[in-house]
DRENSEPA-515372 format. One record per residue (C-alpha): residue in one letter; x, y, z. Coordinates in nm, 2 decimals, decimal comma. Each point is the difference from the previous one (the first is absolute). Layout:
N
<atom><residuo>A</residuo><px>X</px><py>Y</py><pz>Z</pz></atom>
...
END
This chain:
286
<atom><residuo>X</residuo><px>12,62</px><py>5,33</py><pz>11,51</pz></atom>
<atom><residuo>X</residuo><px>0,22</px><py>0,09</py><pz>0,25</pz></atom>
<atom><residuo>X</residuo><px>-0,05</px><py>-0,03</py><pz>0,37</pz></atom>
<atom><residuo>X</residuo><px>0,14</px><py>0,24</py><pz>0,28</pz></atom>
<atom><residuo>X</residuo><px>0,21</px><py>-0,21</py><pz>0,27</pz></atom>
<atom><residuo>X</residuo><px>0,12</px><py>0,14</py><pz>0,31</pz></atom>
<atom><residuo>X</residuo><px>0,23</px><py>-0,22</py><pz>0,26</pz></atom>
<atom><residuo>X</residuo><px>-0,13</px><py>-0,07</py><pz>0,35</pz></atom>
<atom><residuo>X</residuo><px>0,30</px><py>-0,05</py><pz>0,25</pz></atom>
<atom><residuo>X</residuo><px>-0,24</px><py>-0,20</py><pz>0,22</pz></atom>
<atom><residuo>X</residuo><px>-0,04</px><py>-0,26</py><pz>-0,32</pz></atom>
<atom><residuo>X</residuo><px>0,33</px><py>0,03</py><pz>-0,10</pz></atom>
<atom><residuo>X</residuo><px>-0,15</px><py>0,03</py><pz>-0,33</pz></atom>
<atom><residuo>X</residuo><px>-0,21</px><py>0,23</py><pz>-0,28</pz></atom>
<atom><residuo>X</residuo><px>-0,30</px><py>-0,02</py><pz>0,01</pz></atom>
<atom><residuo>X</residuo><px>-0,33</px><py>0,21</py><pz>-0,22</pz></atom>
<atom><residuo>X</residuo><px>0,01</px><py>0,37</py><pz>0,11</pz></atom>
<atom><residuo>X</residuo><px>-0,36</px><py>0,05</py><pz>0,13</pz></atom>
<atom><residuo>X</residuo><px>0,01</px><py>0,37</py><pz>0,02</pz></atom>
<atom><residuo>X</residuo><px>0,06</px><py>0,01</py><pz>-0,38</pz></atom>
<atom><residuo>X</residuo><px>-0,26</px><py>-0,32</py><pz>-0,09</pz></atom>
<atom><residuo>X</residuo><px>-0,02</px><py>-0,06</py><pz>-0,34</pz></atom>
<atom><residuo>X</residuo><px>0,23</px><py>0,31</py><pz>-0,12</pz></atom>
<atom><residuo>X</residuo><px>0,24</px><py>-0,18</py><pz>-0,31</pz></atom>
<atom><residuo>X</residuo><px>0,22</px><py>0,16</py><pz>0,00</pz></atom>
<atom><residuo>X</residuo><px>0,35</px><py>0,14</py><pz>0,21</pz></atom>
<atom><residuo>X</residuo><px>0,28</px><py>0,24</py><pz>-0,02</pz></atom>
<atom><residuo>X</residuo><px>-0,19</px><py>0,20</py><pz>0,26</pz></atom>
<atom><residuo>X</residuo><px>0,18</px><py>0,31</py><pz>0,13</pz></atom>
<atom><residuo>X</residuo><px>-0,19</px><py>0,23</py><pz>0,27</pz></atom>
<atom><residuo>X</residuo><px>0,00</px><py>0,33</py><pz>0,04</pz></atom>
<atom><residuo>X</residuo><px>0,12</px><py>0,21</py><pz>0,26</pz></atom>
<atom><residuo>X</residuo><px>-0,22</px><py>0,03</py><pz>0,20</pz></atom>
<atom><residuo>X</residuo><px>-0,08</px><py>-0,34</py><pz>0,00</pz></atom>
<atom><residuo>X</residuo><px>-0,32</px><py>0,04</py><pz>-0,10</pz></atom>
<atom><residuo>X</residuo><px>-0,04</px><py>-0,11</py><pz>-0,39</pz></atom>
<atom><residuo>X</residuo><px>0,17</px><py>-0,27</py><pz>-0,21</pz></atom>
<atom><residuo>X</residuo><px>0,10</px><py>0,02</py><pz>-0,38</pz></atom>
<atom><residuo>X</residuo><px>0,04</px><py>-0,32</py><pz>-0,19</pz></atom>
<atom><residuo>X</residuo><px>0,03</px><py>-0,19</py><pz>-0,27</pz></atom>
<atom><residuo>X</residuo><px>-0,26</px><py>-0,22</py><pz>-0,14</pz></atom>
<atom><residuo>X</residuo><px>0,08</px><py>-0,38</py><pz>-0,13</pz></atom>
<atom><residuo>X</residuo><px>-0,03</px><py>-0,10</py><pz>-0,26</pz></atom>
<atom><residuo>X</residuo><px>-0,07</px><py>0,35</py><pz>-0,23</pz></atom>
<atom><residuo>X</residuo><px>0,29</px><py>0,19</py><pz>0,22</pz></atom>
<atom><residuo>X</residuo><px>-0,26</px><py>0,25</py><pz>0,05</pz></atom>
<atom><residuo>X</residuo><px>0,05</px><py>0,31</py><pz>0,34</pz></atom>
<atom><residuo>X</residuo><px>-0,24</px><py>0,01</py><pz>0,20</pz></atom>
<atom><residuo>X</residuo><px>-0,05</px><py>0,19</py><pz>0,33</pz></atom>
<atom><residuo>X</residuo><px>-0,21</px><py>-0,10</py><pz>0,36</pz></atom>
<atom><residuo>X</residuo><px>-0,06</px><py>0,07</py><pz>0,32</pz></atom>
<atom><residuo>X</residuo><px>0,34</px><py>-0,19</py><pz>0,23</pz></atom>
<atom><residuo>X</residuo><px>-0,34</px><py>-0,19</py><pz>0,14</pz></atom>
<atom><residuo>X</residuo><px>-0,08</px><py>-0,17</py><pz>-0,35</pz></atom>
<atom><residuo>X</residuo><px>-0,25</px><py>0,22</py><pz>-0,04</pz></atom>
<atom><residuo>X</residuo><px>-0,13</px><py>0,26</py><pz>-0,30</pz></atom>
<atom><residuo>X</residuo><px>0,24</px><py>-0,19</py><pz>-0,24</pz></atom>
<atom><residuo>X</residuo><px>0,01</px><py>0,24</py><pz>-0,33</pz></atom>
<atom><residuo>X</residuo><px>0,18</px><py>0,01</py><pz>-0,38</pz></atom>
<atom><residuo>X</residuo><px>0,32</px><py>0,29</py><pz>0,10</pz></atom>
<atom><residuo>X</residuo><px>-0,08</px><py>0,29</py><pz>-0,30</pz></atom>
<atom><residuo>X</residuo><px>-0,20</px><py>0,09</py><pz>-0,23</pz></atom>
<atom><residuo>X</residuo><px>0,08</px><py>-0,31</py><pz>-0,26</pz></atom>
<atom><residuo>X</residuo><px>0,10</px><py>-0,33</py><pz>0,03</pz></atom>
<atom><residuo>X</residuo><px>0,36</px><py>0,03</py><pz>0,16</pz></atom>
<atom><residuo>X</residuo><px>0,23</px><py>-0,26</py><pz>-0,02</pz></atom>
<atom><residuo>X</residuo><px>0,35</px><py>-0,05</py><pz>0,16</pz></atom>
<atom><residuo>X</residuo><px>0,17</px><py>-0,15</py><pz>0,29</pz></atom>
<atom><residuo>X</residuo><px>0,21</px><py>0,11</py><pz>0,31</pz></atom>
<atom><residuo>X</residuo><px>-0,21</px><py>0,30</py><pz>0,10</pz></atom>
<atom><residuo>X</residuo><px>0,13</px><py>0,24</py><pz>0,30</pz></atom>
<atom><residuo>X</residuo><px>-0,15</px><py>0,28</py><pz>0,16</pz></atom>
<atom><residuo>X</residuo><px>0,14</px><py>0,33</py><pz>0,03</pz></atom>
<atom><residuo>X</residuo><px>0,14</px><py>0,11</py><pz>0,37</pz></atom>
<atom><residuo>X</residuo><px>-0,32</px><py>0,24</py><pz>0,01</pz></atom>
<atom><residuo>X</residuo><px>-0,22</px><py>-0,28</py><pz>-0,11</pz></atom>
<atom><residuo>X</residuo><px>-0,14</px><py>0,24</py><pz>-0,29</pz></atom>
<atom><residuo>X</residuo><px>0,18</px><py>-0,21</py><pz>-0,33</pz></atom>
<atom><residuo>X</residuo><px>0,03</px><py>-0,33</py><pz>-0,08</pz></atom>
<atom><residuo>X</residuo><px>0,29</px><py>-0,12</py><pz>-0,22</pz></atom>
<atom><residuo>X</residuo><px>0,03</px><py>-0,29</py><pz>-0,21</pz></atom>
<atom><residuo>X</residuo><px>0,16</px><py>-0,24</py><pz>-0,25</pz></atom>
<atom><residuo>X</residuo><px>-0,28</px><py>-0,02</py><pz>-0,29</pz></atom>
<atom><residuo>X</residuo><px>-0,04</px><py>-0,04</py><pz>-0,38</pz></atom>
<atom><residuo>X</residuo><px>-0,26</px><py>0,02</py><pz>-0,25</pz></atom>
<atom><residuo>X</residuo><px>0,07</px><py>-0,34</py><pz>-0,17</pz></atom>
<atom><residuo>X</residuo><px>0,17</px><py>-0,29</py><pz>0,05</pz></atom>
<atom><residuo>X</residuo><px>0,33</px><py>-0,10</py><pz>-0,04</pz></atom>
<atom><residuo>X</residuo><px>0,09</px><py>0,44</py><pz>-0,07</pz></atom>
<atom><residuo>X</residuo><px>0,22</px><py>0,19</py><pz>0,25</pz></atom>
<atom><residuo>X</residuo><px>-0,09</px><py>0,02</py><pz>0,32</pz></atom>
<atom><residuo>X</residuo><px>-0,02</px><py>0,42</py><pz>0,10</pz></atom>
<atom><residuo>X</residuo><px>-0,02</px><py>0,17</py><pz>0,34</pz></atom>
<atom><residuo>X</residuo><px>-0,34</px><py>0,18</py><pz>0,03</pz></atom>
<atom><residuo>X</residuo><px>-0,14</px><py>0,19</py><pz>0,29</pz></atom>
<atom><residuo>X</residuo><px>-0,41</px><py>0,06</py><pz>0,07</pz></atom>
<atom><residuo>X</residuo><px>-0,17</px><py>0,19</py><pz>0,22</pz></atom>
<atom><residuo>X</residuo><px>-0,12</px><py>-0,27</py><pz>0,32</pz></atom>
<atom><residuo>X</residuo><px>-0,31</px><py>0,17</py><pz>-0,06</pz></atom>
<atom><residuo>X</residuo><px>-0,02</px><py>-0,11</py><pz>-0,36</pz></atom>
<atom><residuo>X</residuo><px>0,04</px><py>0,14</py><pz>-0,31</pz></atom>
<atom><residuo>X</residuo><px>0,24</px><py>0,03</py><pz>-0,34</pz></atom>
<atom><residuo>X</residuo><px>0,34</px><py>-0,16</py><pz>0,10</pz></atom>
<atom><residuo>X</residuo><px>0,32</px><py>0,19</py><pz>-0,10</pz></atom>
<atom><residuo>X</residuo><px>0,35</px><py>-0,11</py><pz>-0,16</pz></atom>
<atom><residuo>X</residuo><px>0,25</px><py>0,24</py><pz>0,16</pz></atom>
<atom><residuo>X</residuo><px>0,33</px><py>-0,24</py><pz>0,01</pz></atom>
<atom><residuo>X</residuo><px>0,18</px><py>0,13</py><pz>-0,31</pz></atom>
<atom><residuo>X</residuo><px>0,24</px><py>-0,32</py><pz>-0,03</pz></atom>
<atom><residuo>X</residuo><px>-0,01</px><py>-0,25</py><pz>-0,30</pz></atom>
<atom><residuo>X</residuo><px>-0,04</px><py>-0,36</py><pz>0,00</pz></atom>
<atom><residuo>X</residuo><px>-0,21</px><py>-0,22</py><pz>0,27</pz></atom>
<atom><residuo>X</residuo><px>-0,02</px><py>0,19</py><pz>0,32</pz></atom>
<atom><residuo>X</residuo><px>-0,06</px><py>-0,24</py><pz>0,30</pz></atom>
<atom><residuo>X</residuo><px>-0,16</px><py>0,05</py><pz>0,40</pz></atom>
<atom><residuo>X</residuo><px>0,00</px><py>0,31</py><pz>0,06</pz></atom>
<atom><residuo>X</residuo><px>0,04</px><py>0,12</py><pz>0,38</pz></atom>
<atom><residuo>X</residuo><px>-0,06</px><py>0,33</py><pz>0,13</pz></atom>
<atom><residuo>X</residuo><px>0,28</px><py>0,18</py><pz>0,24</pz></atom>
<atom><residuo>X</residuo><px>-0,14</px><py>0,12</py><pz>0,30</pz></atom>
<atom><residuo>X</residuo><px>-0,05</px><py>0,32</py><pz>-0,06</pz></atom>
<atom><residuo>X</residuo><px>-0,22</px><py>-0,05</py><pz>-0,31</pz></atom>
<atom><residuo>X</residuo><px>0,22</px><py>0,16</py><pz>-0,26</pz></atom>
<atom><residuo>X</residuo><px>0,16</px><py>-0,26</py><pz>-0,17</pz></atom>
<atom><residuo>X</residuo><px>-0,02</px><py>-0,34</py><pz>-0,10</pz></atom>
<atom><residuo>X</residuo><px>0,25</px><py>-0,27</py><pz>-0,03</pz></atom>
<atom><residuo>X</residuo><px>-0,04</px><py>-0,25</py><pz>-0,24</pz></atom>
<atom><residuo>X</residuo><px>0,16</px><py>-0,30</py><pz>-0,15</pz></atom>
<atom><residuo>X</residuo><px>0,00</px><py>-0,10</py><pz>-0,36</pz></atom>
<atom><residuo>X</residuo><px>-0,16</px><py>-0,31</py><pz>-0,13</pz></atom>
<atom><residuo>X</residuo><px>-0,02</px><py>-0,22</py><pz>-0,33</pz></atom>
<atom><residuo>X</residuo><px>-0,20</px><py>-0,29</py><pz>-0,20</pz></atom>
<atom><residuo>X</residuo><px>0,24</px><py>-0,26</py><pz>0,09</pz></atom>
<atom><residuo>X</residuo><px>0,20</px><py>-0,07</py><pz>0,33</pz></atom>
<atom><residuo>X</residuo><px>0,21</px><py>0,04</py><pz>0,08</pz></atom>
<atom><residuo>X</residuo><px>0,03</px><py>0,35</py><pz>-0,14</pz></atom>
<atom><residuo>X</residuo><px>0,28</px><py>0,20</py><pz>-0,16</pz></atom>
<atom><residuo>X</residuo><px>0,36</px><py>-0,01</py><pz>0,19</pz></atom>
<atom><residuo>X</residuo><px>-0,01</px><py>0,38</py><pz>-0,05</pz></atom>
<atom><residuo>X</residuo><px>-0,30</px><py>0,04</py><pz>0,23</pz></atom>
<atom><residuo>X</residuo><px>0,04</px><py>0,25</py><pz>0,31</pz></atom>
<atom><residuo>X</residuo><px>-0,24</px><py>0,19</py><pz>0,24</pz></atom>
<atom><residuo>X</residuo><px>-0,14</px><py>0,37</py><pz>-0,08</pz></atom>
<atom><residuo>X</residuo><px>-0,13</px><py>0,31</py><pz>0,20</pz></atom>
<atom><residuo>X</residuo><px>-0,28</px><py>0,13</py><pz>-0,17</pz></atom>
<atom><residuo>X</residuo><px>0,00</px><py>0,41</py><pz>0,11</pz></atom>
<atom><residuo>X</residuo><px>-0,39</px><py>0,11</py><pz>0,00</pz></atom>
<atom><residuo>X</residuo><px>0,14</px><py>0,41</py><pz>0,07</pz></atom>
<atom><residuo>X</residuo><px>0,24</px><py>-0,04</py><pz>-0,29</pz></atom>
<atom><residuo>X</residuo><px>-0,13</px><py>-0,25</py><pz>-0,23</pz></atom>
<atom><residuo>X</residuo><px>0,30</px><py>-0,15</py><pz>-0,01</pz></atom>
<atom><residuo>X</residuo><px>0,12</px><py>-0,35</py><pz>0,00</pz></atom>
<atom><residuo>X</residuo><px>0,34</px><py>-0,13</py><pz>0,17</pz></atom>
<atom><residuo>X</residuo><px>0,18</px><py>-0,30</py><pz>0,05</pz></atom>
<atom><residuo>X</residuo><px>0,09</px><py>-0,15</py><pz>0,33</pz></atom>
<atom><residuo>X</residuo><px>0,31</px><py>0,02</py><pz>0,08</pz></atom>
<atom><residuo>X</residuo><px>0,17</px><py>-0,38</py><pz>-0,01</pz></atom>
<atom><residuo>X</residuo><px>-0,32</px><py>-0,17</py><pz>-0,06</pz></atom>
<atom><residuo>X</residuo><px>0,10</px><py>-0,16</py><pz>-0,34</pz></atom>
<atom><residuo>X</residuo><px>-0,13</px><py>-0,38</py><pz>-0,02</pz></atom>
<atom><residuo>X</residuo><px>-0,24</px><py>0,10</py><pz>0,28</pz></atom>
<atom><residuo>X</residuo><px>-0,40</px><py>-0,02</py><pz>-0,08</pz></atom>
<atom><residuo>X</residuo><px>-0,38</px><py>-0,01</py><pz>0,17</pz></atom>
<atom><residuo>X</residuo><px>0,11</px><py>0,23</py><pz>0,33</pz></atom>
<atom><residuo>X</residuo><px>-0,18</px><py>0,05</py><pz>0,30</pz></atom>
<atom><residuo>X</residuo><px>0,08</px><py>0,36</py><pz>0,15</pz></atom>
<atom><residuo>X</residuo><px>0,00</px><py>-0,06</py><pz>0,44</pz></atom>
<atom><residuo>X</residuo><px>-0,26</px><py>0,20</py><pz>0,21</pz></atom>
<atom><residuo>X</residuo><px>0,26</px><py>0,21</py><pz>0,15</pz></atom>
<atom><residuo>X</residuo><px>0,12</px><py>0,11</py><pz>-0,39</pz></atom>
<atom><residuo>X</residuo><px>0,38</px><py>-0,10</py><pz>0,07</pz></atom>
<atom><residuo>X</residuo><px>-0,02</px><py>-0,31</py><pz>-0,20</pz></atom>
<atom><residuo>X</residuo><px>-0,11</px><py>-0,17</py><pz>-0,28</pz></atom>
<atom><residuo>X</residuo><px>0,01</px><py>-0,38</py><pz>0,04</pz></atom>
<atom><residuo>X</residuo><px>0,02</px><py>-0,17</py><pz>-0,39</pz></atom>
<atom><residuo>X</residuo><px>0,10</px><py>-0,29</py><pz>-0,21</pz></atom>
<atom><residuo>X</residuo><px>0,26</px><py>-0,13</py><pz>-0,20</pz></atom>
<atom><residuo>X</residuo><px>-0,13</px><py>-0,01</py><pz>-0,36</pz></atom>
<atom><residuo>X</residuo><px>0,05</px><py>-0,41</py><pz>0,07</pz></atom>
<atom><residuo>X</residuo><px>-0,23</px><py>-0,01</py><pz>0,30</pz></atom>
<atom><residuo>X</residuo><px>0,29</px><py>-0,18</py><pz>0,17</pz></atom>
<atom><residuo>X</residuo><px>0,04</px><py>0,32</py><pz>0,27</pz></atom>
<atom><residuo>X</residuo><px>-0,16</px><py>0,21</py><pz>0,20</pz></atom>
<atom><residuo>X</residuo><px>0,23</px><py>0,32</py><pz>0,07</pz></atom>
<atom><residuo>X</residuo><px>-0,03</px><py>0,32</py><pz>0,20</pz></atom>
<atom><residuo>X</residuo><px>0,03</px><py>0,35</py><pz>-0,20</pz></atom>
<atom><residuo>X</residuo><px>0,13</px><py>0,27</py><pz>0,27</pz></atom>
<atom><residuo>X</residuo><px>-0,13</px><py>0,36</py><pz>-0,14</pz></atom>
<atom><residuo>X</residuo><px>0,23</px><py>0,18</py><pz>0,17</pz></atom>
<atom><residuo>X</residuo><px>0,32</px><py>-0,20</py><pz>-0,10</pz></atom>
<atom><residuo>X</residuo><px>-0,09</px><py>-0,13</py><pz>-0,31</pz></atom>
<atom><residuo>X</residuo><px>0,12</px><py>-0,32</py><pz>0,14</pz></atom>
<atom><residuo>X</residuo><px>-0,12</px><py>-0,40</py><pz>-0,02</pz></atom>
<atom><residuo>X</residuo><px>0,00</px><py>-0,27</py><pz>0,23</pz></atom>
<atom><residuo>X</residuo><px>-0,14</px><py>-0,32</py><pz>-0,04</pz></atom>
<atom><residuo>X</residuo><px>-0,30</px><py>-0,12</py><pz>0,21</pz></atom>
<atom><residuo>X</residuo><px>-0,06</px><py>-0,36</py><pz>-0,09</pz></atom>
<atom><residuo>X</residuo><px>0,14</px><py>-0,29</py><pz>-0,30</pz></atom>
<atom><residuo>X</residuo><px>-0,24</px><py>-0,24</py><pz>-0,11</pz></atom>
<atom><residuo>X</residuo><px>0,12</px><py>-0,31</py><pz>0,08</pz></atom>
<atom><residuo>X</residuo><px>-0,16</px><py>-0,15</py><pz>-0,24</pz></atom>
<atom><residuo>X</residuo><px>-0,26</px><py>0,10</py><pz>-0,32</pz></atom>
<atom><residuo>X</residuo><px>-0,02</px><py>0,35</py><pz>-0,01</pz></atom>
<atom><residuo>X</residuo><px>-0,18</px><py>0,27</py><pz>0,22</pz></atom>
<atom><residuo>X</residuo><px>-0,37</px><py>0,17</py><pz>-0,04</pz></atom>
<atom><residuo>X</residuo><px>0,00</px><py>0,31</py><pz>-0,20</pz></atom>
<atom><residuo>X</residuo><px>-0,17</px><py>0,24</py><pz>0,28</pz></atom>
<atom><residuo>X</residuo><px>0,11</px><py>0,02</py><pz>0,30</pz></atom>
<atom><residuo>X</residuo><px>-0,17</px><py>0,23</py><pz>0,27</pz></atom>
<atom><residuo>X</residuo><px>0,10</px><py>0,22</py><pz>0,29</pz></atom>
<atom><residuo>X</residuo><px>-0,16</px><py>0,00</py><pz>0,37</pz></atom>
<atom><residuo>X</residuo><px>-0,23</px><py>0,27</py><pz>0,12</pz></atom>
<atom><residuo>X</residuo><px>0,29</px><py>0,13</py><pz>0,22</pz></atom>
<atom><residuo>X</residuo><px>0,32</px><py>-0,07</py><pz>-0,25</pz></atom>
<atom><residuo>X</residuo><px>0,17</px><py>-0,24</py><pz>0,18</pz></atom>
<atom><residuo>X</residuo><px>-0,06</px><py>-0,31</py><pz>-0,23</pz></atom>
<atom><residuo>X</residuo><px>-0,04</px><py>-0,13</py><pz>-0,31</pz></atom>
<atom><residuo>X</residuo><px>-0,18</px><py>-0,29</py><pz>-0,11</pz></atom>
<atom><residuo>X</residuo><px>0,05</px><py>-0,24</py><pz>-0,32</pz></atom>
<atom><residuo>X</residuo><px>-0,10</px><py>-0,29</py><pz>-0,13</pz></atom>
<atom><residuo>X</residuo><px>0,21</px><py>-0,31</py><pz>-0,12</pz></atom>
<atom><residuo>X</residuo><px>-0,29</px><py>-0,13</py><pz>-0,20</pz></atom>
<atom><residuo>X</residuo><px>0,20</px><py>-0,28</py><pz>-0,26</pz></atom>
<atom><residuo>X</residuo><px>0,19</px><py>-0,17</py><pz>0,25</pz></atom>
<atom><residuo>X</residuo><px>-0,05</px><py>-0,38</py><pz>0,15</pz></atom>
<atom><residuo>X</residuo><px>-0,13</px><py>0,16</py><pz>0,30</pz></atom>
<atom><residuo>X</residuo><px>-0,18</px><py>0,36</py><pz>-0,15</pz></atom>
<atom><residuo>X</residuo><px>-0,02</px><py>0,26</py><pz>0,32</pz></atom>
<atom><residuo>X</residuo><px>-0,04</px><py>0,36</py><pz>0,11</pz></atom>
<atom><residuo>X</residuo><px>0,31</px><py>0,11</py><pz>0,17</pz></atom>
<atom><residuo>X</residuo><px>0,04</px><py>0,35</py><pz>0,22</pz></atom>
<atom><residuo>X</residuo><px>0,34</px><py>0,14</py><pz>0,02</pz></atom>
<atom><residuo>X</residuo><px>0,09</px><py>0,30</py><pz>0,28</pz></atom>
<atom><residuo>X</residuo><px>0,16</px><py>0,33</py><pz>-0,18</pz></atom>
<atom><residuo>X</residuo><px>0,20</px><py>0,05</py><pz>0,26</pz></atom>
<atom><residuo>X</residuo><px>0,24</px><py>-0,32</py><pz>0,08</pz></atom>
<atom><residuo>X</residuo><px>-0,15</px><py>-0,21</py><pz>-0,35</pz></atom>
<atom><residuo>X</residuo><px>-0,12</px><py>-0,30</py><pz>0,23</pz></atom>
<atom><residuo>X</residuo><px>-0,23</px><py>-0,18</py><pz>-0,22</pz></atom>
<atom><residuo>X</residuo><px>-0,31</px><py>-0,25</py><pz>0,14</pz></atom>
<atom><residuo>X</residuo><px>-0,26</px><py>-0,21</py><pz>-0,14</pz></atom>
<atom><residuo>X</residuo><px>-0,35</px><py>0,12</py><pz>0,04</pz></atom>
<atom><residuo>X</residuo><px>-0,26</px><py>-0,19</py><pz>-0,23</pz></atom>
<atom><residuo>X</residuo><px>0,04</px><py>-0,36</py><pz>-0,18</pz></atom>
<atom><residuo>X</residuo><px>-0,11</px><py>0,05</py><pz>-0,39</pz></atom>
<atom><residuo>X</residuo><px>-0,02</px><py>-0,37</py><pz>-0,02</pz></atom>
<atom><residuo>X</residuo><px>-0,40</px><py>-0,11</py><pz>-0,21</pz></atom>
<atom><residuo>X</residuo><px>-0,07</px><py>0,29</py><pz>-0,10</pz></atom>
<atom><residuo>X</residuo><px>-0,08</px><py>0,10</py><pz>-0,31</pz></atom>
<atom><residuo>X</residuo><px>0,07</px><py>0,40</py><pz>-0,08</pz></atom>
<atom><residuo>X</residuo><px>-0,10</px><py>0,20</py><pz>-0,26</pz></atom>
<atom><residuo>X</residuo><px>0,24</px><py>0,24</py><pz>-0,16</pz></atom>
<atom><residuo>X</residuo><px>-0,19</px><py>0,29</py><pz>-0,16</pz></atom>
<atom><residuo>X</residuo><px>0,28</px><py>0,10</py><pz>-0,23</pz></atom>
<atom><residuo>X</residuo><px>0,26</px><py>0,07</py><pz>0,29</pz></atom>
<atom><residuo>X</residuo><px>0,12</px><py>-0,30</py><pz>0,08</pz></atom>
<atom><residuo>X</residuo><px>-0,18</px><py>-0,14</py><pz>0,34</pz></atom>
<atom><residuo>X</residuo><px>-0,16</px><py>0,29</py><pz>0,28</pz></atom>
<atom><residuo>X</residuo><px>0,09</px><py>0,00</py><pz>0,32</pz></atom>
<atom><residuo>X</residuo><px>-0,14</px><py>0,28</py><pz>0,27</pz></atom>
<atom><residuo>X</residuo><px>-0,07</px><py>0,11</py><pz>0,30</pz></atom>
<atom><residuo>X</residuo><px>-0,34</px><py>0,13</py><pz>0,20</pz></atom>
<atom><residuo>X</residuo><px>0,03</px><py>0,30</py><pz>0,30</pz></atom>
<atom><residuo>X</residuo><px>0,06</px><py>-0,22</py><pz>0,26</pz></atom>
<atom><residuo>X</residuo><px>0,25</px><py>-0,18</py><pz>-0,19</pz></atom>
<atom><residuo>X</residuo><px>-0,11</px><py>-0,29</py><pz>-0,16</pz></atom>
<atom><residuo>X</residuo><px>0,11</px><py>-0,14</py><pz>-0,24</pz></atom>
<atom><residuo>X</residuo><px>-0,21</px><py>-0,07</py><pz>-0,34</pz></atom>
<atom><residuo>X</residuo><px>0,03</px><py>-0,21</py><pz>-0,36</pz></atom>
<atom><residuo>X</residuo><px>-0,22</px><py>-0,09</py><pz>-0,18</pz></atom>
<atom><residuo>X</residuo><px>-0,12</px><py>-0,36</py><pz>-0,17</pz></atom>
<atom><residuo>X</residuo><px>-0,16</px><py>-0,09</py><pz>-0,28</pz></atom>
<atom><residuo>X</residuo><px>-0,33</px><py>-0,15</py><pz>-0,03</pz></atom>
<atom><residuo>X</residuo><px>-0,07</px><py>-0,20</py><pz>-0,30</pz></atom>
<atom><residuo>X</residuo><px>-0,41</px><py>0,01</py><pz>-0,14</pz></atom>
<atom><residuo>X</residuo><px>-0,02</px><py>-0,38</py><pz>0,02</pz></atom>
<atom><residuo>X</residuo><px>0,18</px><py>-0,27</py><pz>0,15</pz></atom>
<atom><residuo>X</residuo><px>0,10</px><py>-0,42</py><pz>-0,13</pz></atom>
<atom><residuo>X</residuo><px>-0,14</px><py>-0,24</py><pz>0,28</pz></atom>
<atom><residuo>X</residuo><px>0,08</px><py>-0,36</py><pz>-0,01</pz></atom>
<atom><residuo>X</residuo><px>-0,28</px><py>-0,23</py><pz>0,10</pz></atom>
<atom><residuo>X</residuo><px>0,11</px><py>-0,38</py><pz>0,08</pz></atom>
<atom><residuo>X</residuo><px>-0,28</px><py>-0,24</py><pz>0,03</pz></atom>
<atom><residuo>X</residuo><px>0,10</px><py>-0,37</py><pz>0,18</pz></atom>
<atom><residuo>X</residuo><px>-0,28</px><py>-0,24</py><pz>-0,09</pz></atom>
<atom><residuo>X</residuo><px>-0,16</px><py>-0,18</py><pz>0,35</pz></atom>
END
């Protein structure tokens, strides 16, 4: 099982989530409005939706759904995700109802299609590629998925780019170098790149996330000596230390390790929690 963590600042460490008490699972994304949470179950990678309080926690559709890396729509009416039927096939965008119901395919691209992200105005998705091996094909680049046109496009300049993040404001799309060694900056308007932050050592998590307002980004250095959450500012790429990863023990879900972030701004992982435990007994005779 998997157990929700989120980090207390007055700790200075992560500690159980309460609100979501014995939820396994993570990759929670709320809606917005704020007022309901999809996610992803662990370990069956199962979406479910609840209330943002923990509450009325239900099965998302009809059928058993399973995927990873769901987003709401701007309007809060769709929910888009990563999913498959079996394992180890291509992953495929699909869109359901947040209601419920039959979900759709309507990204007409071949091969693996990774996180998908909708643009602000609901009408389009961009997407990455991804693969069953990392890391994936040198050829890789970002798309635009066209919901009006049914069309798919490439990004402009994005080649060797996957797993993107689009910004709340829609300008830009933070992503990573297929080698998880950087975190770059995709500028909509200009088509152009700049680099946010080099690991300085093992390589970077695979999903990084936006703040509410657009003016960060966080991401995780996870196999490093000393694995952290960093934050780094958009707007002059000063970089800081947030969370120490150090003893604990994360579960990965298919994605490489989770990190997220509540409302107010918390941030969130999530650890495994093995069903039994070794325990060492020494005796010293009197």
């Amino acid at each position: 099982r998997g157990e929700l963590l989120r980090f207390e600042a007055g700790a200075g460490r992560f500690l159980p989530y309460t609100q979501m008490s014995g939820l396994s699972g993570g990759q929670l994304a709320y809606s917005p409005d704020g007022k309901r949470v999809v996610y992803v179950t662990y370990p069956d990678m199962s979406l479910w939706t609840m209330n943002a309080d923990g509450s009325d926690g239900a099965p998302l559709g009809s059928g058993p759904l399973r995927g990873a890396l769901p987003q709401w729509s701007p309007d809060g009416q769709r929910i888009a995700y990563m999913g498959w039927d079996k394992p180890n096939e291509p992953t495929k965008i699909r869109v359901v109802q947040a209601a419920g119901g039959q979900p759709q395919r309507p990204v007409q691209w071949p091969g693996w299609q990774g996180a998908p992200n909708w643009d602000t105005g609901g009408t389009e998705l961009i997407f990455g590629e991804n693969g069953p091996e990392f890391p994936i094909a040198t050829s890789c680049s970002l798309h635009v998925f066209d919901f009006r046109s049914g069309k798919t496009a490439d990004l402009p300049g994005t080649q060797g780019l996957w797993t993107p993040r689009v910004c709340p404001t829609g300008r830009y799309v933070a992503a990573m170098t297929r080698d998880n060694r950087r975190l770059v900056l995709y500028d909509k308007r200009s088509a152009a790149l700049t680099d946010l932050l080099t690991s300085p050592e093992g390589k970077l998590g695979d999903n990084p996330i936006w703040s509410a307002d657009g003016r960060f980004v966080y991401i995780d250095v996870p196999s490093s000596r000393d694995p952290a959450v960093y934050r780094i500012r958009v707007a002059d790429k000063h970089f800081e230390r947030m969370a120490s990863l150090s003893g604990y023990r994360r579960v990965g879900g298919g994605i490489g390790v989770w990190i997220g972030l509540t409302p107010d701004g918390s941030l969130l992982i999530v650890s495994e929690v093995q069903g039994s435990e070794i325990y060492a007994w020494d005796w010293v005779e009197p």
